[in-house]
C-alpha beads as a LAMMPS data file, in Angstrom:
LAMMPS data file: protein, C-alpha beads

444 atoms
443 bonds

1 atom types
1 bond types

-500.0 500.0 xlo xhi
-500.0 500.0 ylo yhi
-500.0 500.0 zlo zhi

Masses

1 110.0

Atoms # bond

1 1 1 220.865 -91.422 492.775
2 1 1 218.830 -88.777 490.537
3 1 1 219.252 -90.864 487.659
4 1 1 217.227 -93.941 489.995
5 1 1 215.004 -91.159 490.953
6 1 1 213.925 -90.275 487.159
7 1 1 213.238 -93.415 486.721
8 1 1 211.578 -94.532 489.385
9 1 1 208.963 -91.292 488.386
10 1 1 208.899 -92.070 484.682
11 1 1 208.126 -95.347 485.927
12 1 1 204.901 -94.602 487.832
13 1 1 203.519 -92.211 484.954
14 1 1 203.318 -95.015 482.764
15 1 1 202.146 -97.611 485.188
16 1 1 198.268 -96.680 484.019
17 1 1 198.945 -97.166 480.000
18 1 1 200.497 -100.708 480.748
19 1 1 197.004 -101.819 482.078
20 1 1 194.974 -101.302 479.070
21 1 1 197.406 -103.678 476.664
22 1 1 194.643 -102.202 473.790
23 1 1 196.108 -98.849 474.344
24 1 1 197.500 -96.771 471.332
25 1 1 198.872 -93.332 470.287
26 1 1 199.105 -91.493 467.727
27 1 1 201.183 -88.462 467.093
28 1 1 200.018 -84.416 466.327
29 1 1 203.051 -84.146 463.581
30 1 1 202.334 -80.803 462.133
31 1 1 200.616 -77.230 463.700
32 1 1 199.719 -74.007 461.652
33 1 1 197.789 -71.591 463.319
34 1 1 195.130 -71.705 465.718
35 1 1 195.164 -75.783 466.522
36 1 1 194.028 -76.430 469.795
37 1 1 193.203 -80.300 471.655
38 1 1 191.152 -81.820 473.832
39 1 1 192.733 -84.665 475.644
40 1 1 189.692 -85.318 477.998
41 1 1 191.144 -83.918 481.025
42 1 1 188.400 -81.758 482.453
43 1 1 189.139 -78.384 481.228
44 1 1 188.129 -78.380 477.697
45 1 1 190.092 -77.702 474.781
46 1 1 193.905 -76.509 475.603
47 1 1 196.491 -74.708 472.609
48 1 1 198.006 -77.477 470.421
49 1 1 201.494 -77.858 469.803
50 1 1 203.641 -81.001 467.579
51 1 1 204.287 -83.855 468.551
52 1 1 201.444 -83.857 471.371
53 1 1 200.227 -87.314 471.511
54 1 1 197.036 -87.930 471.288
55 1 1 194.815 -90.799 472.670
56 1 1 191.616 -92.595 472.267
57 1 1 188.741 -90.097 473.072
58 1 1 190.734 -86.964 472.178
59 1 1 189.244 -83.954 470.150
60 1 1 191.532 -81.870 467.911
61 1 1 189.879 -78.717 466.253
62 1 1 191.264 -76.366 463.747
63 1 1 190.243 -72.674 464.212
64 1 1 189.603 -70.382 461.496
65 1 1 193.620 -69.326 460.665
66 1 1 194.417 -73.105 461.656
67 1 1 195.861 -76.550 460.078
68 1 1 196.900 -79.862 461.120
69 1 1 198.471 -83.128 460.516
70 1 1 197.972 -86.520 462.450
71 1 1 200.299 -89.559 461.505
72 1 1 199.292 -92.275 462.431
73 1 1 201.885 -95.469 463.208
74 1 1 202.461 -96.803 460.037
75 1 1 202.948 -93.073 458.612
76 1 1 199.241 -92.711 457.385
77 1 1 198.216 -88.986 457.798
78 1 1 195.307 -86.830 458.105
79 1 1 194.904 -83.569 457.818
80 1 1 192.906 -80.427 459.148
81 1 1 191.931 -77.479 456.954
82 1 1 190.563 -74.711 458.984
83 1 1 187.240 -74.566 460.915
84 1 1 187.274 -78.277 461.308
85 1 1 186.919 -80.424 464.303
86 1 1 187.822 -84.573 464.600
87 1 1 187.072 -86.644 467.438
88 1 1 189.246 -89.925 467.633
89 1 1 186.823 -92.175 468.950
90 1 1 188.654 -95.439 469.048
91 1 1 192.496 -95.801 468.613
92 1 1 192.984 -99.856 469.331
93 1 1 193.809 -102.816 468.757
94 1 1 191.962 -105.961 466.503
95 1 1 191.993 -109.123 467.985
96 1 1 194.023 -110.381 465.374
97 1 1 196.632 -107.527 466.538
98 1 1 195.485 -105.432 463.664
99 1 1 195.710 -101.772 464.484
100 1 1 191.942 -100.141 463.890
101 1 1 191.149 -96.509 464.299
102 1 1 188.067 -95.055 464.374
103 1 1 187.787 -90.890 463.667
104 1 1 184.796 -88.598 463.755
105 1 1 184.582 -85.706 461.259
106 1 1 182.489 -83.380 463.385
107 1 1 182.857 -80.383 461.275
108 1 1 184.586 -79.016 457.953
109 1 1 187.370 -80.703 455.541
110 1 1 190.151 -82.885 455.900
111 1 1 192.207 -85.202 453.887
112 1 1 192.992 -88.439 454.389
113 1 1 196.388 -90.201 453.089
114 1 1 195.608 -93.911 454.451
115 1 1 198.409 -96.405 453.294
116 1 1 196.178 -99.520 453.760
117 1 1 198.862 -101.494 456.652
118 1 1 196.062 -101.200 459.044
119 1 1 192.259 -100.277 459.379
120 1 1 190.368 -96.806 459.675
121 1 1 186.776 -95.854 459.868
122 1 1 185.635 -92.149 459.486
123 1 1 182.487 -91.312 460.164
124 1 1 181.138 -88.243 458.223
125 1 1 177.138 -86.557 458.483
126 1 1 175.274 -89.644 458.338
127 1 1 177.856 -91.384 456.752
128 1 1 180.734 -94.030 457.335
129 1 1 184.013 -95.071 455.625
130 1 1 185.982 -98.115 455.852
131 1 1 189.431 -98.751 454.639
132 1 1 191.640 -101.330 454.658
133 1 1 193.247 -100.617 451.790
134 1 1 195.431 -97.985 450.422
135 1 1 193.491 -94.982 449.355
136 1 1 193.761 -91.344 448.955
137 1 1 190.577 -88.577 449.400
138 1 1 189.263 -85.745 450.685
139 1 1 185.916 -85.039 452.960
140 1 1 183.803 -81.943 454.338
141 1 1 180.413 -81.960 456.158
142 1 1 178.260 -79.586 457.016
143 1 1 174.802 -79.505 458.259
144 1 1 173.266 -78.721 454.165
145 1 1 175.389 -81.311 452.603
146 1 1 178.781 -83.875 452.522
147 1 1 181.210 -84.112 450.106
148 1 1 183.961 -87.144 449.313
149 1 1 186.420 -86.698 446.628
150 1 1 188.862 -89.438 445.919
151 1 1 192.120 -88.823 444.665
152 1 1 193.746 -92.285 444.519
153 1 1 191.803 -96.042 445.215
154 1 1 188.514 -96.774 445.911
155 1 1 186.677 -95.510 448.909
156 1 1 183.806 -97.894 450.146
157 1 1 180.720 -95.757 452.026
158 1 1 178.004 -97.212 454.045
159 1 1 174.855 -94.899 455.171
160 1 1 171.015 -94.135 454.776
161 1 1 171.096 -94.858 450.922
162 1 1 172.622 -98.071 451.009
163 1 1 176.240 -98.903 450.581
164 1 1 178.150 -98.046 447.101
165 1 1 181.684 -97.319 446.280
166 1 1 183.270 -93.955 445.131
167 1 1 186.209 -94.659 442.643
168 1 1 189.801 -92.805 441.952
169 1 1 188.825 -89.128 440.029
170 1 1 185.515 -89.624 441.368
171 1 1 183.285 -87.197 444.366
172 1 1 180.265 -88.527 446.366
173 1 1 177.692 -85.216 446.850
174 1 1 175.204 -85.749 449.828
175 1 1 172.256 -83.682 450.322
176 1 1 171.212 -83.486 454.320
177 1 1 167.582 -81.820 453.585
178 1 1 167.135 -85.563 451.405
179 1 1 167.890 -87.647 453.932
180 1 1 172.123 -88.148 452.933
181 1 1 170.908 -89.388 449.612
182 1 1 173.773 -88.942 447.067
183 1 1 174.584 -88.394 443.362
184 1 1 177.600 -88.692 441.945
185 1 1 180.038 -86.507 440.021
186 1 1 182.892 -88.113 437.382
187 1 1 185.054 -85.571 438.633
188 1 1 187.429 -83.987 441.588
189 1 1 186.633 -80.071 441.886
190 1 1 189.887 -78.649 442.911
191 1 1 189.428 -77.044 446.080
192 1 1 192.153 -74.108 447.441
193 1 1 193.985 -76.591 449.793
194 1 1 194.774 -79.095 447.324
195 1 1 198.193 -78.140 446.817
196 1 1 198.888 -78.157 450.511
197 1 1 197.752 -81.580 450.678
198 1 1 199.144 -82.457 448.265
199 1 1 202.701 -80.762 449.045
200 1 1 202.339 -82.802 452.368
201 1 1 201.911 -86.135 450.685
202 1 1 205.010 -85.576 448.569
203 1 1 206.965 -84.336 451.482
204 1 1 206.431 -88.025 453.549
205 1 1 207.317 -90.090 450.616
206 1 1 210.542 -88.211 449.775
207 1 1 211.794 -88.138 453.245
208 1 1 210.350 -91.386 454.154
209 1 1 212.123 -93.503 451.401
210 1 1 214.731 -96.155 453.592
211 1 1 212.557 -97.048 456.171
212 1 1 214.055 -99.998 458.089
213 1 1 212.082 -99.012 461.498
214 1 1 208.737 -100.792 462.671
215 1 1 207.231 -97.472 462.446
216 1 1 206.363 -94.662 459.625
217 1 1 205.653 -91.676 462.191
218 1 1 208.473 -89.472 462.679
219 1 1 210.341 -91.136 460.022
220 1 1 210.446 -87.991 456.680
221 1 1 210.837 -85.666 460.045
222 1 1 214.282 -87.265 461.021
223 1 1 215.301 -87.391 457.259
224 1 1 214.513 -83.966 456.419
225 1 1 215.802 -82.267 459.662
226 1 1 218.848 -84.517 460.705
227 1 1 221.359 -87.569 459.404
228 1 1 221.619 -91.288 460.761
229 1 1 225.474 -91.801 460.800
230 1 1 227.597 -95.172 461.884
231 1 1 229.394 -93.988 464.911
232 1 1 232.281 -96.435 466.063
233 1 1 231.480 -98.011 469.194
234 1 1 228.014 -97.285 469.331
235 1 1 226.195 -98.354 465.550
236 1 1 224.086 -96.358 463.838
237 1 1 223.153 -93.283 465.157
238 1 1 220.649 -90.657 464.337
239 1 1 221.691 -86.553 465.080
240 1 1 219.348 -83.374 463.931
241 1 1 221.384 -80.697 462.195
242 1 1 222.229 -77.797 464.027
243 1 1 223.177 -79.228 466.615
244 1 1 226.725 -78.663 468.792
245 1 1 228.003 -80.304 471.347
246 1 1 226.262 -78.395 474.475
247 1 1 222.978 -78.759 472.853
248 1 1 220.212 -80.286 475.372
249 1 1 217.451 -82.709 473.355
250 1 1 215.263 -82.032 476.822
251 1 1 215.858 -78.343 477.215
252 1 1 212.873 -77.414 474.594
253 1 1 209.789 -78.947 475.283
254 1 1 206.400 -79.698 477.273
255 1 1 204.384 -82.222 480.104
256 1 1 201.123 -82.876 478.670
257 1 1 199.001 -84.580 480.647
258 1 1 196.550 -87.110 479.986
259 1 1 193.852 -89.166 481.916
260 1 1 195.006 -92.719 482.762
261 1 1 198.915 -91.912 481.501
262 1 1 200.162 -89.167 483.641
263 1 1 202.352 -87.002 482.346
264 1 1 204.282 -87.433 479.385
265 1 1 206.771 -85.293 477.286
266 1 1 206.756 -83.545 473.830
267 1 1 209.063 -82.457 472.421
268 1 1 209.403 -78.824 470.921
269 1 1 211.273 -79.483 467.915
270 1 1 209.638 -79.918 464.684
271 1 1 211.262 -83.732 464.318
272 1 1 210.822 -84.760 467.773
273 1 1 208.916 -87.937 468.135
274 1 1 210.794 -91.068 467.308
275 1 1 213.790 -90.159 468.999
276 1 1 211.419 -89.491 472.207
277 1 1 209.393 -92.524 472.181
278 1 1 211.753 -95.242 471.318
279 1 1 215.414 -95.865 471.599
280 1 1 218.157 -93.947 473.961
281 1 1 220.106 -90.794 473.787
282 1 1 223.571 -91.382 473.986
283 1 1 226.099 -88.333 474.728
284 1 1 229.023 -89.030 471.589
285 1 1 232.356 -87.439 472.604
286 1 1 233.321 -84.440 470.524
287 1 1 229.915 -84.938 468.737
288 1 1 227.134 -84.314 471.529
289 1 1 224.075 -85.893 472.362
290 1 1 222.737 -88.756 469.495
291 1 1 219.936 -90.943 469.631
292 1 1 220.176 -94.712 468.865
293 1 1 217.224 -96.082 467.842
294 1 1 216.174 -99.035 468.887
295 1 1 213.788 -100.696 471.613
296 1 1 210.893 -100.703 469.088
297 1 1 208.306 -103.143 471.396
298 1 1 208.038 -100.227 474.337
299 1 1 206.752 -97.005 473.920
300 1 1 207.870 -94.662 476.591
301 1 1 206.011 -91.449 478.050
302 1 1 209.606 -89.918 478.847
303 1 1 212.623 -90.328 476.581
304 1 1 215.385 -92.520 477.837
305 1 1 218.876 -91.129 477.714
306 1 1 222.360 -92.651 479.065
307 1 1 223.544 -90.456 482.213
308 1 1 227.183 -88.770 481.836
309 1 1 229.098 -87.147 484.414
310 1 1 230.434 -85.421 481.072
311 1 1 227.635 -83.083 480.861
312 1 1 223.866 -82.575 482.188
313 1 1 220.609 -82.495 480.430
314 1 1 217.243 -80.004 481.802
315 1 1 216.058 -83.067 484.408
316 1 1 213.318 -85.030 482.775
317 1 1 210.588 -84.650 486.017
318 1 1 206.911 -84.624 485.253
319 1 1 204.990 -82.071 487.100
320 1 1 203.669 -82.932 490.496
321 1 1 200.637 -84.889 490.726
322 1 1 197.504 -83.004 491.112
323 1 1 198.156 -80.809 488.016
324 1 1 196.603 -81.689 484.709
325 1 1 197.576 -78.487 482.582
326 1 1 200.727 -78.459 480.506
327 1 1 203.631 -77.482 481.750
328 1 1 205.842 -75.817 479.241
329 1 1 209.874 -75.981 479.790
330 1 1 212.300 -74.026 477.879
331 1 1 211.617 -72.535 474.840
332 1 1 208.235 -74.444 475.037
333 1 1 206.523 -75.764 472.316
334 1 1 204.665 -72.838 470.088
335 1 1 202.534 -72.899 466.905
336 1 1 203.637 -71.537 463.782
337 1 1 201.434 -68.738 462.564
338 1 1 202.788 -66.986 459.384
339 1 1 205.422 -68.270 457.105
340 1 1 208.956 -66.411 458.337
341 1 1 210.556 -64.440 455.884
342 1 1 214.133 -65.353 457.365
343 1 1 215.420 -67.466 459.459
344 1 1 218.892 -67.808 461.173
345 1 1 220.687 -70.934 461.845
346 1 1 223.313 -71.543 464.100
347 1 1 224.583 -74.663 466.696
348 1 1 222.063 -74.641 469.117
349 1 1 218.504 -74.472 467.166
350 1 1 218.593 -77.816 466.054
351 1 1 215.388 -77.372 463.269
352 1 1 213.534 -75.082 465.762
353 1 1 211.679 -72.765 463.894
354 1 1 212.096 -74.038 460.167
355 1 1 209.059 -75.013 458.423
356 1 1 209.763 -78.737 456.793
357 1 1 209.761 -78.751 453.593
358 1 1 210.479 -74.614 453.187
359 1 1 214.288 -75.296 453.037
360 1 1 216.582 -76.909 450.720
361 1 1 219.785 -79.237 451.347
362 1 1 219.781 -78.585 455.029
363 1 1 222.516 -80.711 455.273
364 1 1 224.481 -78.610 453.044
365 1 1 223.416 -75.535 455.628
366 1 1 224.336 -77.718 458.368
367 1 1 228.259 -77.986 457.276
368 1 1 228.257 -74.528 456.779
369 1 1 227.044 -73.408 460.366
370 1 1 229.777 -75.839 461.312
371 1 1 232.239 -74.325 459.298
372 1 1 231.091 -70.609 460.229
373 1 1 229.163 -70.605 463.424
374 1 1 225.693 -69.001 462.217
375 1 1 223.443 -68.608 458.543
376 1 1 220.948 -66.820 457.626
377 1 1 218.088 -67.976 455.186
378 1 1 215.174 -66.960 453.088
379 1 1 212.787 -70.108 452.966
380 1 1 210.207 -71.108 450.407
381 1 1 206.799 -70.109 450.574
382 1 1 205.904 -74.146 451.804
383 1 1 202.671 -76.075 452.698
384 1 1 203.050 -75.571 455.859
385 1 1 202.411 -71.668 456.007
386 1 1 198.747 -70.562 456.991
387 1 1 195.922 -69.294 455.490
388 1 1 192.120 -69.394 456.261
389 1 1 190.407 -71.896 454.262
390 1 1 189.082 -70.413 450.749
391 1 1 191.979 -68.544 450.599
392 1 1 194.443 -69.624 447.625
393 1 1 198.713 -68.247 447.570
394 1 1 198.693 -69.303 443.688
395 1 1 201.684 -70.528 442.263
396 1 1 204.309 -69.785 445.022
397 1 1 202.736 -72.670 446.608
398 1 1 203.015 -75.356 444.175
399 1 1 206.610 -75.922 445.328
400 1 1 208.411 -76.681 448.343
401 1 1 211.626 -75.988 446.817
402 1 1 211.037 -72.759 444.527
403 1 1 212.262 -69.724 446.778
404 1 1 215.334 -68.501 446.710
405 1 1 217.432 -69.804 449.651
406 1 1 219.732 -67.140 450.861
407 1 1 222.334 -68.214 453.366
408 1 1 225.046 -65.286 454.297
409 1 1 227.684 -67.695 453.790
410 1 1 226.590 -70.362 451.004
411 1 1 227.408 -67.713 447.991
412 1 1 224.382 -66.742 446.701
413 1 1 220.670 -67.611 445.246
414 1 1 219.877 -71.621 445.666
415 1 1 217.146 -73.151 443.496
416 1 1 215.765 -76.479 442.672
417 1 1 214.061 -79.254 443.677
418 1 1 213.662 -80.835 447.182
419 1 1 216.905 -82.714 447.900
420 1 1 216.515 -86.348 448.082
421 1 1 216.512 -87.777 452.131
422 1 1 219.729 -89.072 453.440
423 1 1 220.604 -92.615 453.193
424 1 1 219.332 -94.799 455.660
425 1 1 221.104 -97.826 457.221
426 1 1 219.418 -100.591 459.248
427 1 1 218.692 -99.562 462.670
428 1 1 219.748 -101.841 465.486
429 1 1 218.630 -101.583 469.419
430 1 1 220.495 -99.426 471.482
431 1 1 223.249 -100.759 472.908
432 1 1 223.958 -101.705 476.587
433 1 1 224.192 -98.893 478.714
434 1 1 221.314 -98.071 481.716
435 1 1 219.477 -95.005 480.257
436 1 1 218.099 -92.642 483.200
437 1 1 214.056 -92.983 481.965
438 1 1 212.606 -96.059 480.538
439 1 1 208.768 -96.002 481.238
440 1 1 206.866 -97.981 479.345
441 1 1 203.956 -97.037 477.448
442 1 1 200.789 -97.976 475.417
443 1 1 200.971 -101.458 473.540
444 1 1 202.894 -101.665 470.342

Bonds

1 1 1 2
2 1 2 3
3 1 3 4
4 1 4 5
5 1 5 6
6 1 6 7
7 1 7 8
8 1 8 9
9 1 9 10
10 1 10 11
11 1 11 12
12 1 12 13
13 1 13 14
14 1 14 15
15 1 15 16
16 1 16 17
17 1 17 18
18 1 18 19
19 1 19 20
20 1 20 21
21 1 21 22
22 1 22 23
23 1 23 24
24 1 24 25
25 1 25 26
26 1 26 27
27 1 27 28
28 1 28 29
29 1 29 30
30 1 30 31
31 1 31 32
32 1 32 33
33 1 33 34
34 1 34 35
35 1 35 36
36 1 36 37
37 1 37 38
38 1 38 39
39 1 39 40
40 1 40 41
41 1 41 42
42 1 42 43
43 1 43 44
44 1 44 45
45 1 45 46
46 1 46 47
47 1 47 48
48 1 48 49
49 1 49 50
50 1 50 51
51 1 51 52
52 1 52 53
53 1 53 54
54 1 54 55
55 1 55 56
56 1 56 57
57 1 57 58
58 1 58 59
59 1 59 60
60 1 60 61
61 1 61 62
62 1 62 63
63 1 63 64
64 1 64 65
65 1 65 66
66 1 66 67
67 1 67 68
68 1 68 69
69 1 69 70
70 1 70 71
71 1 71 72
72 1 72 73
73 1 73 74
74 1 74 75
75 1 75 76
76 1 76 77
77 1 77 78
78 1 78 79
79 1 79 80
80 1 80 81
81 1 81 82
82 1 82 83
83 1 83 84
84 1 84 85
85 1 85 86
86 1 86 87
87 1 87 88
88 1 88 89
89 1 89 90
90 1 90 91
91 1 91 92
92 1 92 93
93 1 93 94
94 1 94 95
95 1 95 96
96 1 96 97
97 1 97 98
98 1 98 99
99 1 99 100
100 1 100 101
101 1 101 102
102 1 102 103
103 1 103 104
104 1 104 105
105 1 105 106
106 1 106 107
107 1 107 108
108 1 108 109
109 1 109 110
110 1 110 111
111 1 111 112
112 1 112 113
113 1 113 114
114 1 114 115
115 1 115 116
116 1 116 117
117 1 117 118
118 1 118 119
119 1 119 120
120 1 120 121
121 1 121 122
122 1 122 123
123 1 123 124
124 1 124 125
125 1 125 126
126 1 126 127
127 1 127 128
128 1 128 129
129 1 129 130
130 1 130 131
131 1 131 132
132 1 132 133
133 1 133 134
134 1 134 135
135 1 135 136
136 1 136 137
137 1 137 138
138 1 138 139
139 1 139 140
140 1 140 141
141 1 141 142
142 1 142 143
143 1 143 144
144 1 144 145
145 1 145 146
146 1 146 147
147 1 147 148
148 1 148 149
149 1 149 150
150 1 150 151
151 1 151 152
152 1 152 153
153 1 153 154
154 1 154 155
155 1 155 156
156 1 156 157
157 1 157 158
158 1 158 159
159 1 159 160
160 1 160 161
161 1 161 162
162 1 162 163
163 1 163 164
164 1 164 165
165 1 165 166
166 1 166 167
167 1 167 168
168 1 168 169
169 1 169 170
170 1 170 171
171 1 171 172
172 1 172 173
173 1 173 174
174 1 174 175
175 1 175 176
176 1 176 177
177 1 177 178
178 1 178 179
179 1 179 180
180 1 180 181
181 1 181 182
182 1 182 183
183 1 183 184
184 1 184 185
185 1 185 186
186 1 186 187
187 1 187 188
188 1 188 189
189 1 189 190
190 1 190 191
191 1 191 192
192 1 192 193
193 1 193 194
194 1 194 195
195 1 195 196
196 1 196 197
197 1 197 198
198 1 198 199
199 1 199 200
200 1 200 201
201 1 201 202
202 1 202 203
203 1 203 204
204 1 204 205
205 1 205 206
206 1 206 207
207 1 207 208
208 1 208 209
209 1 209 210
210 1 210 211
211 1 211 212
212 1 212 213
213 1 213 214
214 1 214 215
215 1 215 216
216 1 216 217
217 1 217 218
218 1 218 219
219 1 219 220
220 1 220 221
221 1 221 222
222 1 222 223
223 1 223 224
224 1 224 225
225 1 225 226
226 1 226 227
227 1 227 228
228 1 228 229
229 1 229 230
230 1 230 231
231 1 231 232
232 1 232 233
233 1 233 234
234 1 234 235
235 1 235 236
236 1 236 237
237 1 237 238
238 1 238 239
239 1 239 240
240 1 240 241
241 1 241 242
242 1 242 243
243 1 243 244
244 1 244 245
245 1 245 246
246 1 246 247
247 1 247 248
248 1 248 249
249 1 249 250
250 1 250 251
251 1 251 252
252 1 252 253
253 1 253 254
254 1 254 255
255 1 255 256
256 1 256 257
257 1 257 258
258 1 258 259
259 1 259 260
260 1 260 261
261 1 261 262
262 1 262 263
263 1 263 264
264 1 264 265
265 1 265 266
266 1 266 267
267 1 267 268
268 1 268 269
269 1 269 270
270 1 270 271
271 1 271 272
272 1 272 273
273 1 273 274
274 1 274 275
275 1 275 276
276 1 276 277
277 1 277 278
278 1 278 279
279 1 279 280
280 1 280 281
281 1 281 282
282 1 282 283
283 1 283 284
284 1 284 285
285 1 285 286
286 1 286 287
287 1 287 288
288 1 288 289
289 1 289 290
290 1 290 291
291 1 291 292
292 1 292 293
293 1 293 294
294 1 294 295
295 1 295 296
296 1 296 297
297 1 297 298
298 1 298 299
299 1 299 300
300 1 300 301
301 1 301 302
302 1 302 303
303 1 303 304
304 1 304 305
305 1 305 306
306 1 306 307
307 1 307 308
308 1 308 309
309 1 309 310
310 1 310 311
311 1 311 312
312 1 312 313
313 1 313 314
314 1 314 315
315 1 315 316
316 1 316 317
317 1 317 318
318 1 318 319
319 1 319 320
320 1 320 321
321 1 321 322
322 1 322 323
323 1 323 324
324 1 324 325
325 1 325 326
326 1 326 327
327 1 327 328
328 1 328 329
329 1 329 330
330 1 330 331
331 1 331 332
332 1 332 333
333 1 333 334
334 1 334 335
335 1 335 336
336 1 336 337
337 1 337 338
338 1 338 339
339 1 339 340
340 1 340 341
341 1 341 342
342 1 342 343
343 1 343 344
344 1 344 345
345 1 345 346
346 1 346 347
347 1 347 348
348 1 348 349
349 1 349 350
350 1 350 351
351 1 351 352
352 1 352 353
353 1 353 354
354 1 354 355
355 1 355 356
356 1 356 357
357 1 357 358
358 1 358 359
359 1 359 360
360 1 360 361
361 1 361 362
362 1 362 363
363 1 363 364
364 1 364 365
365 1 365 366
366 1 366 367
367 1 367 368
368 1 368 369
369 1 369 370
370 1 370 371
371 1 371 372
372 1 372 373
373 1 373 374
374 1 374 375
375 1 375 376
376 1 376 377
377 1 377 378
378 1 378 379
379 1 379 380
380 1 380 381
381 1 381 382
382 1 382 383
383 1 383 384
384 1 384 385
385 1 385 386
386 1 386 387
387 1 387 388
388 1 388 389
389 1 389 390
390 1 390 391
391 1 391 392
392 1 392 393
393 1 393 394
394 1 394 395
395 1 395 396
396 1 396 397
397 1 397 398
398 1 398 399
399 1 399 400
400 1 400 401
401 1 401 402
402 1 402 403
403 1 403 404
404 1 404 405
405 1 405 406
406 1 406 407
407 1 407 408
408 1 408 409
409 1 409 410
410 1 410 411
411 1 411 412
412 1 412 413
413 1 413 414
414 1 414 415
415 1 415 416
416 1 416 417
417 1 417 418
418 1 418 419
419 1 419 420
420 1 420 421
421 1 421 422
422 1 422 423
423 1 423 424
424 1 424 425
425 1 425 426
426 1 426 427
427 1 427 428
428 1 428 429
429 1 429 430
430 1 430 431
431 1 431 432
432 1 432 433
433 1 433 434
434 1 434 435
435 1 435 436
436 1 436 437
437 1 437 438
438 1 438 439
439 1 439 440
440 1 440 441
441 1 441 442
442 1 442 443
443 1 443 444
């Protein structure tokens, strides 16, 4: 009966997103700092957390100690320095079934990583961009002057001066008082955040290497924080590390809500999107709770799971109707501030709290929490720690892997390189089995 119930109310908080069949989403994958989002509700901007969806019309704004990522489906990403605001005007579909996003840069930097599967247009000052291509750059604005520096590719610009093209190594200087019109530099001027950037692009294409899903969002998050294993009787099979068998994957979260979706769930944990929007948890015997991916065409608002009278999960219910504020459960989802000095593992944290990329060979960690019950570590000064714009860390972060890594039973310092992702199998559907939530969600 309460698993009918769940998803009989799962069911009517999607009901709204399968009318617009042009409906897409796009996932907040990464919060430093003050981050906060406004998802057109009423009451302005709210605090940001990962893995908040976000929807056509949506603001996202970086505050002064502040950063942010934004993937995008087929793992494109852009990102927020501090004191910057982006409105996403248009997150749809072509009519050739093309995906097309449209973003405003409102205020301040960002950088774009755009992998050229499907279209964007970012409008800057007077300016506009539009790629359908691969290409890699970075943009600020300000009411004296725009700049665009490419990285990697060409970046095509339209606006009061005509339209041109600014190539690879390349920046585009626009002065406001002249009416947008440009010059242009043969160079890149490195800029403070470079290296995060940068350190962010590097950490998607390790961890992303293998991908045999539909998707690229979510995907270096599940390789860096977990293992996809083949699991007799129930195929592949994806499980974070950290994990033990009376961990919850719903007991850590939050209901966002959002005009013409309802409700829908985030989860808290720093890998938690493709395992909550596609596919089914499945409770393994003597393994705990794993989630088969799978059921690629329907994106759901709340996470489907397979009911057991072995054990119980927190009950997936959206808040009642008439609420649109988030409504946090558990542990919640918070924003990482400051880079931790240590952090200590053990069964139940599942990634919680550990910066990606800051950590080495978590898999290696993982056997030894099995093995020993708890570990302590020292992570790497990573991109992912915060800093107000203008300010530089230096060398310490040029490397996600360069720290020692201290765990209080591994033996000893750890250094080297990020560890390659685990190997990746194909990913088939979930198999039969009636999971307690299936709503449906935006096109796909």
């Amino acid at each position: 009966m309460l698993v009918f119930v769940v998803a009989c109310l799962s069911a009517l908080v999607a009901l709204p997103a399968l009318a617009d069949s042009q409906a897409r989403i796009v996932r907040l994958s990464d919060v430093q700092g003050s981050v906060q989002l406004d998802k057109n509700t009423g009451v302005g901007f709210e605090r940001a957390f990962v893995n908040l969806p976000i929807t056509q019309g949506a603001k996202l704004s970086a505050g002064a100690n502040g950063r942010a990522e934004v993937e995008f489906e087929d793992g494109s990403s852009m990102r927020l320095t501090p004191n910057t605001t982006v409105e996403f005007s248009k997150l749809g579909l072509a009519d050739s079934g093309k995906r097309v996003s449209q973003v405003n840069l409102v205020q301040g930097m960002a950088y774009v990583n755009w992998l050229g599967k499907d279209d964007l247009t970012l409008n800057f000052s007077r300016e506009s961009i539009a790629l359908d291509h691969s290409a890699h750059f970075r943009v600020d604005t300000s009411t004296e002057a725009a700049n665009l520096a490419v990285f990697k590719g060409n970046v095509n610009v339209a606006g009061p001066s005509g339209n041109f093209t600014v190539e690879k190594k390349k920046t585009a200087i626009f002065d406001a008082a002249a009416d947008d019109k440009y010059t242009l530099a043969k160079n890149v001027k490195e800029e403070p955040l470079d290296s995060w950037d940068k350190e962010a692009v590097s950490y998607h294409d390790q961890y992303a290497k293998n991908n045999t899903t539909p998707y690229g969002y979510g995907y270096s998050d599940l390789n860096y924080y977990g293992a996809f294993s083949n699991v007799p009787g129930y195929g592949m099979m994806w499980r974070p590390y950290f994990t033990g068998v009376g961990w919850d994957p719903f007991m850590d979260g939050a209901w966002g809500y959002y005009p013409g979706y309802g409700y829908m769930f985030a989860s808290a944990y720093p890998w938690g999107w493709m395992p909550y929007r596609y596919g089914n948890w499945m409770f393994v015997p003597g393994m705990g709770w794993m989630w088969q991916p799978g059921a690629w065409n329907t994106w759901v608002s709340v996470p489907r799971y397979t009911a057991t009278s072995v054990t119980r999960v927190t009950p997936l219910r959206p808040p009642v109707a008439g609420t649109v504020r988030t409504v946090f459960v558990g542990r919640g989802a918070a924003a990482t501030t400051m880079q931790p000095t240590r952090i200590t593992l053990n069964s139940g944290s599942a990634g919680l709290g550990i910066p990606r990329g800051s950590i080495n060979h978590l898999n290696h960690l993982n056997q030894e929490v099995v093995k020993r019950g708890v570990a302590e570590v020292r992570p790497a000064p990573s991109f992912s720690g915060s800093s107000p714009r203008g300010g530089s860390s230096g060398a310490q972060r040029g490397s996600m892997a360069g720290a020692s890594q201290r765990g209080s039973m591994s033996g000893g310092q750890q250094r080297g390189s990020m560890s390659s992702a685990p190997p990746v199998r194909s990913a088939p559907a979930p198999s039969a089995g009636r999971p307690a939530a299936a709503p449906a969600g935006p096109h796909r």
